[in-house]
N, C-alpha and C positions, 0 to 999 in steps of 0.2 A: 804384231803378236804381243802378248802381255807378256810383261816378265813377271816370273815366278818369285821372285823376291818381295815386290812390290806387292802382288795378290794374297800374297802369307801375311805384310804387314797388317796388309785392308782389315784382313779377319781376324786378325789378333785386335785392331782397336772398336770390339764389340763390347759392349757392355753382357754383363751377364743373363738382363732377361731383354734381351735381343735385338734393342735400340741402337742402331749406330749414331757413332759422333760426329759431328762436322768437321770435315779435314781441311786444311789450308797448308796446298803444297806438304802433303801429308806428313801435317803435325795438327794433333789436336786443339781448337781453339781454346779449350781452357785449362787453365794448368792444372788441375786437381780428376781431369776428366779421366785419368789412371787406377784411380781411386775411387770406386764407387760409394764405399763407406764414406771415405771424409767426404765426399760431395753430397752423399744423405748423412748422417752421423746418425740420425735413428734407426737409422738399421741396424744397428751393434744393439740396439736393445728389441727387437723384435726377431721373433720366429719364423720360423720358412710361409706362415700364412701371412706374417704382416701383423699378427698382434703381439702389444708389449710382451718381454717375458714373463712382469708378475701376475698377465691374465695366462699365461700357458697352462694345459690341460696335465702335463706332467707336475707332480708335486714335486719331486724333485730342480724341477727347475723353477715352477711357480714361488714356494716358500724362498731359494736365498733371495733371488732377484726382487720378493717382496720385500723383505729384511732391507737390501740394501735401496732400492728405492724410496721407503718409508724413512731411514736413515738420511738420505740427500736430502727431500722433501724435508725434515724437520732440522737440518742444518740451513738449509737457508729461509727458515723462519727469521732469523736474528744472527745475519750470516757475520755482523762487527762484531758481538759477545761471542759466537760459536768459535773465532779464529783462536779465542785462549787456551781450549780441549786440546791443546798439543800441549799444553802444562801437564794436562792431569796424571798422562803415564810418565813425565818425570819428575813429580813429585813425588808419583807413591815408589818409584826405584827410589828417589833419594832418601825416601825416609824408608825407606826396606835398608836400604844398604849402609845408611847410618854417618852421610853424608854431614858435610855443616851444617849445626843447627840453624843458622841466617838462610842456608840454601834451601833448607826445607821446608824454612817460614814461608818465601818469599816462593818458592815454587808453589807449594800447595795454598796458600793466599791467591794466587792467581788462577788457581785450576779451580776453585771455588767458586768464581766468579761464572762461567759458562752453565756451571752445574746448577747452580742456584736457576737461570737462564733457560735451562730445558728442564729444570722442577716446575716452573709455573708454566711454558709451554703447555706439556705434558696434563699439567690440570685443569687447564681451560681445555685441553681437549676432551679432556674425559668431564669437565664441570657440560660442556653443551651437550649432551648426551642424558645426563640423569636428571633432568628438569632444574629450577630452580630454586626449588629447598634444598635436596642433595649435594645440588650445586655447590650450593653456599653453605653446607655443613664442612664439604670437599677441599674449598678456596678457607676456610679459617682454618683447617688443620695441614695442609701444605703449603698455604700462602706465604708462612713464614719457618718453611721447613730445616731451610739453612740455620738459621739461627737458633731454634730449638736442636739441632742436631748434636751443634756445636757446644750448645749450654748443655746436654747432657753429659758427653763425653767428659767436659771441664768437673762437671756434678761429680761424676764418679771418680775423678781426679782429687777431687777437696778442693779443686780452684773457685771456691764459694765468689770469692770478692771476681773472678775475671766473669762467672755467670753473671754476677748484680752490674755489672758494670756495663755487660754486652747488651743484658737487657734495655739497659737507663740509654743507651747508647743508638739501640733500633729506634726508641720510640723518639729521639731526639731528631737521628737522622732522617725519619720520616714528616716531623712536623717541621723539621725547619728548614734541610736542605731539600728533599725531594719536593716539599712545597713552596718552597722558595723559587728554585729553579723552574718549579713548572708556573709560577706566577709572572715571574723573568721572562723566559722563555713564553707565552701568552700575550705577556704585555709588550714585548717587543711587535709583534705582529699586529696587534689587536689594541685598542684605543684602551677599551676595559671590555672585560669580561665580567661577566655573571653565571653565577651559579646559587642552586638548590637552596635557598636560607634557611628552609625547615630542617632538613636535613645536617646541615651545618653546624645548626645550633641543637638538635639531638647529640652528636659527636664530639662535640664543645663540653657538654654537658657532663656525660661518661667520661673526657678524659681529667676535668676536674674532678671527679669522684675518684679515678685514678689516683690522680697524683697527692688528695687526702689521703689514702689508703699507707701513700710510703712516709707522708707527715705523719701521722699518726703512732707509728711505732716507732719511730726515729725523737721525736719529742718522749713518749714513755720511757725512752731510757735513756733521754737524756735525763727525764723528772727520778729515776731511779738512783740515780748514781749517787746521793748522797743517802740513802736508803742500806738497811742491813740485809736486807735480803737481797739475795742474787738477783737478777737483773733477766740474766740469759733463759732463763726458764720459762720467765714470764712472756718476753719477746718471742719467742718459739710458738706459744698459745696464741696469742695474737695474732702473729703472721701466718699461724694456721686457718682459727676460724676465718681472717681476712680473707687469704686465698679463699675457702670455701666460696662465701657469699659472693666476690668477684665472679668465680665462674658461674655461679646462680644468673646475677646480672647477667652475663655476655650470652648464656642461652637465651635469657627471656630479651636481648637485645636482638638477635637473632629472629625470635620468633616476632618480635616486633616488627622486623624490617622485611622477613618475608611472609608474612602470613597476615597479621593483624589490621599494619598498616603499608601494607606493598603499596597504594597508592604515591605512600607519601615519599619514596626514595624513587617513583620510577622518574626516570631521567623526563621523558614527554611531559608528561603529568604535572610535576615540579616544575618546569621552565612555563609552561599554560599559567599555572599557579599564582607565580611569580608576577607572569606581567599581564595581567587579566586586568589590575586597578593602570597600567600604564597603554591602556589601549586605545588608539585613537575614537576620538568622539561621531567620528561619523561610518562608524561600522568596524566589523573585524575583518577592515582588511589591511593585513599582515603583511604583503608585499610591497604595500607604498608607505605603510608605518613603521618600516626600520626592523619588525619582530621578526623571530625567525620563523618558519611555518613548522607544520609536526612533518615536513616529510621530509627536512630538509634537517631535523632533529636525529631521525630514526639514524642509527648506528648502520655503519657497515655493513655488511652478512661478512663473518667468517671463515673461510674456508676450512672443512673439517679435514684435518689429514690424517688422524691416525684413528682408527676404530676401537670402541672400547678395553678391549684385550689388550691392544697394542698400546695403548697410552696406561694403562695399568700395571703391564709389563716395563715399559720405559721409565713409572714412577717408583716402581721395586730396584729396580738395575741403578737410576741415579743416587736413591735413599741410600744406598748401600754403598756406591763409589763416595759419597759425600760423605759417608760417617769414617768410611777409610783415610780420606785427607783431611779431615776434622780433626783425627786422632792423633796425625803426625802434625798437624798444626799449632794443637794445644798443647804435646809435648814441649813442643821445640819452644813455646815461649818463656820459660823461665833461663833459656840458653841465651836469648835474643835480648832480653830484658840488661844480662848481665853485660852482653859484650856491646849491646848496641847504645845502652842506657837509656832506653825509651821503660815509663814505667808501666805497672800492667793495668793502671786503670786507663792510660793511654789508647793504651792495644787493644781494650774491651769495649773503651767507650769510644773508639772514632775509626780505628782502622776495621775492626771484624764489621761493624754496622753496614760500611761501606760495600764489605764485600757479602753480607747478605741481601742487600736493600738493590743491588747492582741495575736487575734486569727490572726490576718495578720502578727504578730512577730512570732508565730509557721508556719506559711503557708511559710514565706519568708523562712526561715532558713532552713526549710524542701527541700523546692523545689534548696536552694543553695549547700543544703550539697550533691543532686541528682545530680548537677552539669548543673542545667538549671537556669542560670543566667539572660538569657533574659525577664525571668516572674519574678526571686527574685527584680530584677532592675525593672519591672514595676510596683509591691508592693508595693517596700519602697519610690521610688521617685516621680511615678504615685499618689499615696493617699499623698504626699506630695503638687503635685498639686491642687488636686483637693482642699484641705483644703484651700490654698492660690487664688486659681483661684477662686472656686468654694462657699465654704462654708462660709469664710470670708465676701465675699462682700455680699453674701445674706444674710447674718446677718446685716448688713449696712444698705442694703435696708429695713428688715425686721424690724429693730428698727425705721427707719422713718418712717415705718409704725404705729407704733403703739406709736409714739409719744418718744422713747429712744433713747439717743444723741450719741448711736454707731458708733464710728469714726476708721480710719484707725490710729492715732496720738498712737504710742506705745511710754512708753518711755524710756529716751536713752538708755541705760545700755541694755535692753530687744532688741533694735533695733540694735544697732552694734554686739548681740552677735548672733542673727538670719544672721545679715549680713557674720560673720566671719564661721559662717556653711555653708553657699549655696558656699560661695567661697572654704573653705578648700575641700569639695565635690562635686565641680566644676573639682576642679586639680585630684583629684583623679578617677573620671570615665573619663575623657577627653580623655585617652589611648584606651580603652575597656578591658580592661585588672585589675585583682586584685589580691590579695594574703591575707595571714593572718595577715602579718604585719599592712597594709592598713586599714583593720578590725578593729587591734588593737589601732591605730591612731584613727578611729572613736569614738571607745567606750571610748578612755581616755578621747575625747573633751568631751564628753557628759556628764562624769563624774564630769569633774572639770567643766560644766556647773551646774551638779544638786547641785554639793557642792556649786559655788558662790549663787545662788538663793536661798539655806538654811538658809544663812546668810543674802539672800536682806531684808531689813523691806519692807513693805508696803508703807509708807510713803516717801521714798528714790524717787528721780528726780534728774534733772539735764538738762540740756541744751544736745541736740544732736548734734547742732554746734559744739562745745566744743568739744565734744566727738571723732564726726570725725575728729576734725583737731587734737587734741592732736594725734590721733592713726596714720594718715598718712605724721604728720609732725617729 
């Protein structure tokens, strides 16, 4: 006869849709077999038919589980950078609550850094969506949206010199560390690398015109200064019309790059280009001559995670959390200045750059170590443009706007040593070609840049005249 004990166990170790378990000397062979969730774990996100929640027919249920789904999926885009997002809400209690200023530096500096992170996320998802004009209209005014955020809130501050400095600062840390590192980083792997020369030397070209733009008014007054008339008036003119024409330039760069001549920046295209005169003699065949082929060129496909709405919506939400810890950022630095004695061209020109440039320093380095240099090289010196073409002079205009004496006049010491990078980084892409040594040339200038500006005061000037003729005489 069966006992009644045993026959109760039996039926109790059924699974819910109707499978029994294999018993041994009646215990379950596996130990999770108690738990039907943890032995599927996607059942905790699926409905009684078996589909996920954010396909559910209920809006009620469909909309959060989308929310939070789309949420996890774009956390682990960049799941190393996304882990700093447990900064962002204590930075903005500490600067709500009025905490030390050192604390609310250093928290919201760090919360910065993730936000910056799903700002370009966010726009490459919405950039593959609106073709590649929009695209790229998209990618120059987000691309460096941290930094312009940040330079406004300083703007409306009167913190003029920590704007000039953040600026000088992006386009430093893009020509020489992020391009450094991603040359390093490349050459380590990779014997030497090549990339794009035409392209190259377009971008070379622009940011010497650049970097005239800040000689230029910077000598005027220095040639001023033994002059009766005022000086400041004249500089204001200048580095108005300048801006203007700048951003003339950077549209018709634009329209250059995608419309006129799109051949000449596309990645395939350009590499064909390139080694068309280094082809072997007995046909184009690419597979035994060392070239790389076009299929083996073509980029990734992307995976699309968030749909237009969603990534437009994400880039309202971060804009807005970022100008929040922007603003307790830029306070706190004349607090931090004081106690920590770091000065503020320090903090403008090497710590903020750092933490704008953050996630396009992992994006470049990534995509250089894969050995697609045509897009690390359009990262590092591309968002060097735009800073200089692009964000600089709207900030010029934008101060005249609102009544701020934001001028292109940097001084000298800040101007020759921005001059001495576009040139060193001039010589070194002008080839197409890089290595690690090259890399490591980069990252030393850089270095013995962030050490001289450790040591600059705040107060330090000097004649630019001066400066260039001592250097080229």
């Amino acid at each position: 006869m069966e006992n009644p004990a045993a026959s109760m166990k039996h039926k109790l170790r059924h699974t819910a849709s109707g499978h029994s378990i294999p018993q041994i000397n009646g215990r379950a062979t596996a130990p999770n077999s108690r738990t039907p969730l943890l032995h599927n774990p996607s059942r905790l996100v699926q409905n009684s038919n078996g589909d996920p929640l954010w396909e559910d027919s209920r809006p009620w249920v469909q909309w959060p589980a989308n929310v939070l789904h789309l949420a996890y999926k774009t956390l682990q885009s960049n799941i190393y950078v996304n882990v700093f997002l447990v900064f962002v809400p204590l930075g903005i209690v500490a600067g709500a609550m009025g905490w030390n200023p050192s604390v609310v530096f250093i928290l919201n500096f760090l919360a910065i850094i993730p936000l910056a992170s799903l700002l370009s996320f966010a726009t490459e998802q919405l950039s593959n969506k609106l073709g590649q004009t929009l695209g790229g209209l998209l990618n120059a005014t987000f691309g460096n949206a941290v930094e312009l955020i940040v330079s406004i809130v300083a703007l409306t501050n009167n913190e003029i010199h920590i704007v000039q400095s953040s600026m000088l600062g992006s386009i430093l840390s893009n020509l020489l560390l992020v391009l450094g590192c991603c040359f390093f980083a490349g050459g380590i792997k990779h014997h030497q690398q090549s990339f794009n020369s035409t392209v190259a030397s377009t971008m070379s070209s622009l940011m010497a015109v650049s970097s005239a733009s800040l000689i230029i008014p910077s000598t005027l007054y220095a040639a001023m200064k033994s002059s009766t008339i005022k000086s400041e008036p004249n500089i204001l003119v200048i580095s108005r019309g300048t801006s203007v024409i700048l951003l003339i330039l950077y549209v018709l760069y634009l329209f250059f790059q995608l419309r006129t001549h799109a051949d000449l920046f596309d990645e395939e295209n350009g590499n064909k280009n390139d080694t068309n005169n280094a082809q072997p003699e007995d046909g184009p065949d690419h597979g035994q001559g060392g070239l790389v082929t076009g299929n083996e060129q073509q980029a990734e496909p992307e995976e699309q995670i968030l749909s237009p709405w969603a990534a437009g919506v994400a880039l309202i939400v971060v804009t807005i959390v970022v100008a929040v810890c922007a603003e307790f950022l830029v306070n706190s630095i004349d607090s931090i200045v004081q106690t920590a004695h770091i000065s503020k061209t320090f903090i403008g020109l090497i710590l903020l750059p750092i933490v704008g440039n953050a996630a396009e320093h992992v994006t470049a380095v990534v995509v250089a170590w894969k050995d697609k240099m045509d897009l690390a090289i359009g990262v590092a010196i591309g968002s060097s443009l735009q800073i200089a073409l692009l964000v600089t002079p709207f900030l010029v205009i934008l101060g005249w706007i609102i009544g701020q004496p934001m001028t292109l006049r940097f001084e000298s010491f800040e101007t020759v040593v921005f001059f001495l990078s576009v040139l060193i980084t001039n010589y070194l892409i002008s080839d197409g070609k890089s290595n690690y040594l090259e890399g490591a040339m980069l990252l030393g200038m850089y270095t013995i840049i962030a050490v001289a500006f450790f040591v600059y005061p705040d107060d330090a000037g000097g004649s630019i005249g001066g400066s260039l003729w001592t250097l080229f005489s």
